[in-house]
PLY file of the C-alpha trace (Angstrom):
ply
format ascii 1.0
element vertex 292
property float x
property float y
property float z
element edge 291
property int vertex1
property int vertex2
end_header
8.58 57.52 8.60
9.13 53.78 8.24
10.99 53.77 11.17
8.86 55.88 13.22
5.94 53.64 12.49
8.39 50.09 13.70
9.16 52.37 16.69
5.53 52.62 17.65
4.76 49.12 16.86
7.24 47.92 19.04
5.92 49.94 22.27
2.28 48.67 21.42
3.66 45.22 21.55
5.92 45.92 24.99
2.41 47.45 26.20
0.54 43.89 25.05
3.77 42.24 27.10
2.75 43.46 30.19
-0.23 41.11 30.84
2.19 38.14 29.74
4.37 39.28 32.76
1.63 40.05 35.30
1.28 36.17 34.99
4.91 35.24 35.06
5.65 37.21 38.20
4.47 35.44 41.30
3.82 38.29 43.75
0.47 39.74 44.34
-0.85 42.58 41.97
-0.49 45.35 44.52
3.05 44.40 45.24
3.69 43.67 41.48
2.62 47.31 40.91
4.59 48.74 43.83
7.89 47.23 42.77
7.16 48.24 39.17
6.89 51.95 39.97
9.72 51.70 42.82
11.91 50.68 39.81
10.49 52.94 36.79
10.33 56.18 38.63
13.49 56.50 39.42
14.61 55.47 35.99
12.31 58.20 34.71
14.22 60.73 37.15
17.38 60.06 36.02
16.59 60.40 32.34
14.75 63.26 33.01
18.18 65.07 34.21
20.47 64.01 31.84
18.37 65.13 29.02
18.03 68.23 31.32
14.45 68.30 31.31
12.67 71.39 32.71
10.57 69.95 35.27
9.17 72.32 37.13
4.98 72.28 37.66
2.91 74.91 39.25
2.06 73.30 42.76
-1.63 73.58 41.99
-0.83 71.13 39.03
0.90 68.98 40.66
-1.26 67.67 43.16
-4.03 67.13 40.44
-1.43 65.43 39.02
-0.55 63.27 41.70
-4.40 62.28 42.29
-4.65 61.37 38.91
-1.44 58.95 39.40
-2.49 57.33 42.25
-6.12 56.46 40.15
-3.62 55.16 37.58
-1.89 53.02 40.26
-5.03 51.46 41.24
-5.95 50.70 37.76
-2.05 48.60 36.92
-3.75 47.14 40.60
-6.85 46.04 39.22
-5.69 44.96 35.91
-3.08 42.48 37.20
-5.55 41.29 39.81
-7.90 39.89 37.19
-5.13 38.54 35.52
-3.91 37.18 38.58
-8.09 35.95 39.45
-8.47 34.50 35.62
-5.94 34.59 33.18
-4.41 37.10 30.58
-6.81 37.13 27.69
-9.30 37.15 29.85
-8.05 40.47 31.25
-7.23 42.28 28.26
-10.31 41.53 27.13
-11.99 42.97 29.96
-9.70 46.11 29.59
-11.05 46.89 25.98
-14.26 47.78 27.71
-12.21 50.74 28.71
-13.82 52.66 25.94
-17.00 51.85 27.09
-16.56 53.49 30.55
-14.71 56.61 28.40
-17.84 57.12 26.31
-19.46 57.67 29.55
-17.68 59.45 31.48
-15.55 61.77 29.32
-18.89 64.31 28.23
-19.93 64.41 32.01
-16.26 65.30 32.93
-15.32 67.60 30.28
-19.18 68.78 29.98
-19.65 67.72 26.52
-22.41 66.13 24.22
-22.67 62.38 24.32
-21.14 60.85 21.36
-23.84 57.93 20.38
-21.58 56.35 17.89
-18.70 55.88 20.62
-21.20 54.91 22.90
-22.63 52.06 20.98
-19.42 50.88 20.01
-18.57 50.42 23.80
-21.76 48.56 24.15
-20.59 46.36 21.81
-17.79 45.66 24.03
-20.03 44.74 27.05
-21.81 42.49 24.74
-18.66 41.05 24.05
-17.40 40.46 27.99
-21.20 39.75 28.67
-20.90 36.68 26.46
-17.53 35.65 27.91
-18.98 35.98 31.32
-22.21 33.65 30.63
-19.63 31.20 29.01
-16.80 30.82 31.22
-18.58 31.77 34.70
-15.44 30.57 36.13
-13.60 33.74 35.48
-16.24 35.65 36.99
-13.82 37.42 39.66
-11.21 37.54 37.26
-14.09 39.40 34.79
-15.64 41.62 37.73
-11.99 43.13 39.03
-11.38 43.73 35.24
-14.35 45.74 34.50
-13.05 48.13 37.84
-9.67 48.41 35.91
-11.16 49.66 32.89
-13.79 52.27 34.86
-10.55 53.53 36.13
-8.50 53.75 33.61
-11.23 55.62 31.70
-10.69 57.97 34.44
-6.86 59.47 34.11
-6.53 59.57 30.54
-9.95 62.05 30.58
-8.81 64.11 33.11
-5.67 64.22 32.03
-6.98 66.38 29.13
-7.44 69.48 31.01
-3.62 69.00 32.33
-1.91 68.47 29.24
-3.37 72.19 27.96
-0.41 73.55 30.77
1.72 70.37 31.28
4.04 68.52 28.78
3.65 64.83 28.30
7.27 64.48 29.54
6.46 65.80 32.94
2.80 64.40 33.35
4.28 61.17 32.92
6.81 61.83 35.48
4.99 63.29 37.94
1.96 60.90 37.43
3.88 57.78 38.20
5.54 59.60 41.23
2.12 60.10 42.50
1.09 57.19 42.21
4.27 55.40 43.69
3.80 57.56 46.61
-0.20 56.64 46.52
0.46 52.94 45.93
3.12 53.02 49.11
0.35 54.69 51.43
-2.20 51.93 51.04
0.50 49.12 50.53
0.26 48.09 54.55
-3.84 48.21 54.44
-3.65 46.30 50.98
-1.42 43.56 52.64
-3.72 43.15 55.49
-6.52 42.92 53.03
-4.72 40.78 50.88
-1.59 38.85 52.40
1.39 37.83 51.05
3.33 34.87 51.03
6.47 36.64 50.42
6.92 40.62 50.00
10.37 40.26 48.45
10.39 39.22 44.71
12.96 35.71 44.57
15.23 36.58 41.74
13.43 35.43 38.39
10.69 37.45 39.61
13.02 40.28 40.02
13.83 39.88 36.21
10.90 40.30 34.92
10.00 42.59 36.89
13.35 45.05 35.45
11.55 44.18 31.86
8.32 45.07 32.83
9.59 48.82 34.22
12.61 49.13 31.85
11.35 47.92 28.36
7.19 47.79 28.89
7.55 50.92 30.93
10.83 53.72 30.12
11.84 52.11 26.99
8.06 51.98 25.59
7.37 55.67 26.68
10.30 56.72 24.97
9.34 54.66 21.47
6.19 56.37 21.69
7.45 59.90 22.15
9.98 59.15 19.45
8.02 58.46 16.81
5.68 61.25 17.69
7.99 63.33 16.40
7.49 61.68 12.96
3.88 60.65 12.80
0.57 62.42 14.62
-0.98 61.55 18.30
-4.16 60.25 16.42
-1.67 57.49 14.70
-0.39 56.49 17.72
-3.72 56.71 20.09
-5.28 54.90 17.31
-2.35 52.50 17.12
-2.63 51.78 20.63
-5.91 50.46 20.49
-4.02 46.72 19.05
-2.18 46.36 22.86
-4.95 43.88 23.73
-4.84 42.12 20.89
-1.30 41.75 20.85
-1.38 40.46 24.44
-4.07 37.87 24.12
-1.71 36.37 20.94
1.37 36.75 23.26
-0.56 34.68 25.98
-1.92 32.29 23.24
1.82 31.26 21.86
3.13 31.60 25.18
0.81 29.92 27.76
-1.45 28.41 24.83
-4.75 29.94 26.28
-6.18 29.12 23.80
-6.38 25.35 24.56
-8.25 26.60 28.05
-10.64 28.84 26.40
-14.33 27.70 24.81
-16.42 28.76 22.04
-17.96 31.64 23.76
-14.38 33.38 24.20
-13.75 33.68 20.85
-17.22 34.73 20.16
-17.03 37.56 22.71
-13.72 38.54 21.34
-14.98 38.81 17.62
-17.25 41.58 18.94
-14.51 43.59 20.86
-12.31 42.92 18.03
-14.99 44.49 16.16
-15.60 46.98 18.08
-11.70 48.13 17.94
-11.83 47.91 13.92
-14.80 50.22 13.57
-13.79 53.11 15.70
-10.44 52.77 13.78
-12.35 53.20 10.74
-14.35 55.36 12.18
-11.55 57.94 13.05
-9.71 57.68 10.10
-12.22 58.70 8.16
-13.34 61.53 10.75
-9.07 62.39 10.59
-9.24 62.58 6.39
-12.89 64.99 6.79
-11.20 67.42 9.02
-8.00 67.41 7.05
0 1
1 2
2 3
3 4
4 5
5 6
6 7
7 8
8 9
9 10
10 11
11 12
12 13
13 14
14 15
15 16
16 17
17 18
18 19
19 20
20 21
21 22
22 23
23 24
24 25
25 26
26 27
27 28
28 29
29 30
30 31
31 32
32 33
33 34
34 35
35 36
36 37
37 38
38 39
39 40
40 41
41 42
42 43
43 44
44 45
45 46
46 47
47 48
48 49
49 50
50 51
51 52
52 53
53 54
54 55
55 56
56 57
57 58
58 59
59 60
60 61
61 62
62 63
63 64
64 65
65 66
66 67
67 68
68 69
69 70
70 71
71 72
72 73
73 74
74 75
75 76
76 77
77 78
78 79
79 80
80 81
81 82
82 83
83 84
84 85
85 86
86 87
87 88
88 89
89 90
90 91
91 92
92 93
93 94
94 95
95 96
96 97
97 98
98 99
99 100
100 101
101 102
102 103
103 104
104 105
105 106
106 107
107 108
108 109
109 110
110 111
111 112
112 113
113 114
114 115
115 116
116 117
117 118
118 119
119 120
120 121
121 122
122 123
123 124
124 125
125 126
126 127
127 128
128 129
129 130
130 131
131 132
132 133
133 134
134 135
135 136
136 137
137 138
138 139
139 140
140 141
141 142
142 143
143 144
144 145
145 146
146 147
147 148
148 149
149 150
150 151
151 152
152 153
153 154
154 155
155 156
156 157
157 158
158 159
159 160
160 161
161 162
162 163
163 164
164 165
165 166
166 167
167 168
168 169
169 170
170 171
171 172
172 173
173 174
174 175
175 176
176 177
177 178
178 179
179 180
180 181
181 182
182 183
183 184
184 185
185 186
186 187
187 188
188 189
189 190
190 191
191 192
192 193
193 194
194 195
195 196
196 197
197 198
198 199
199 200
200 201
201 202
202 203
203 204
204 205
205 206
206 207
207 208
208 209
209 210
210 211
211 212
212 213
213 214
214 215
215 216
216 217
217 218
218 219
219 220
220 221
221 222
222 223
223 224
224 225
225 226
226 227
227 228
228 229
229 230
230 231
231 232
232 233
233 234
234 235
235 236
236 237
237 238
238 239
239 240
240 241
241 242
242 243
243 244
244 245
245 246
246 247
247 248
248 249
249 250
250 251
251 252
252 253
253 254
254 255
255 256
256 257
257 258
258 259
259 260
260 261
261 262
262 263
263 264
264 265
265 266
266 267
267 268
268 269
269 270
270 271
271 272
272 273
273 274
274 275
275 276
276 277
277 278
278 279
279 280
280 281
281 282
282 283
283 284
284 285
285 286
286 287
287 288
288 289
289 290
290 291
């Protein structure tokens, strides 16, 4: 069990790396993105065969699948451009609003009751980002293009729900990232007219970090989570998984010393997401322990 729990702890903190390295690589976000998937889907592929992995999806599934991939491509998109726009704390913060946009949208999508608790808790959030904003108006882009990552990826994991009643994790995740590869590479030549480059090859330190961000914050973090699944419950690890921002805004602080950049009204925001995060964990322990 012990083990199990390190596991997970170690793909929440490769999940909290990912922001550090959306600021160390120099490309664009949709490019950043694009050569993240062109280097973790076929990874995926491969490991997929030689554990001989039934792969297989009815073809009804699989475009729903694919949909919901490319909405999880333009998410990474969004989330590395308000990195790119304002810095990393700044955009993890803005992607714990995610529950926010999930309290909202998840009963109208799944047809549902409203839960008011959730709800409140995600207001708490916007509070917190609101404060931020008022603040530091200087990250205002940075804050705005963050908000759109969280509305979208509030989207996938909801309607993944309905797909994971016929679908194994395994091949979701497969098939999801394919998608969106293949989603990402359609819009790529409208994004770069949009948004030009100054270079659409990665130089080689780029191309390092970029390996660790598909290999280790990518494959090798999947695979710590679905290992210590086996051991400990998807509530653990969901609930586990709500520390990646908080993990990332302490990796940017030792390594980039945000904190030196960042006023009062940061860290009073950030109380109240932080806040926010610690209540619903309460919250859904003790909901966890009532049901049993």
């Amino acid at each position: 069990m012990k083990k199990a729990f390190f596991r997970l702890h170690i793909a929440v903190l490769l999940a909290g790396l990912t922001g550090v390295l959306g600021k160390l690589i120099s490309l664009n976000e949709g490019l950043l993105v694009w050569y993240r998937l062109l280097l973790t889907v076929p990874s995926l592929w491969l490991l997929a065969l030689l554990r001989r992995q039934a792969v297989r999806v009815d073809r009804r599934d699989l475009w729903r699948i694919f949909g919901i991939g490319g909405i999880a491509a333009l998410h990474w998109v969004a989330f590395y451009g308000s990195i790119k726009y304002s810095n990393v704390s700044v955009g993890l913060v803005c992607f714990s609003s995610i529950g926010f946009f999930t309290a909202l949208i998840e009963p109208l999508v799944l047809r549902h009751r409203v839960d008011v608790i959730e709800l409140m808790l995600g207001v708490l959030v916007i509070v917190g980002i609101f404060f931020i904003f008022q603040v530091d108006p200087h990250f205002k882009t940075g804050i705005a293009v963050g908000l759109v990552s969280a509305f979208l990826g509030s989207l996938f994991p909801v309607l993944n729900k309905r797909i994971l009643r016929r679908v194994s994790p395994d091949n979701v995740t497969l098939y999801e990232l394919s998608g969106g590869f293949l989603v990402l590479t359609v819009l790529m030549p409208v994004y770069l007219w949009l948004f030009p480059a100054p270079s659409l090859l990665p130089g080689w330190q780029d191309l390092g970090w970029l390996l660790v961000l598909a290999w280790a914050c990518t494959v090798l973090a999947f695979n710590l989570s679905m290992s210590a699944l086996q051991k400990i419950s998807a509530f653990t690890v969901n609930l586990t998984y709500n520390l990646e921002p908080v993990y990332g805004i302490l990796l940017a602080f030792l390594l980039f010393r945000e904190d030196k950049y960042l006023s009062t009204g940061f860290y009073v925001g950030f109380f109240l997401i932080l806040l926010s995060i610690v209540l619903q964990m309460v919250r859904l322990k003790k909901k966890q322990l009532k049901t049993g």
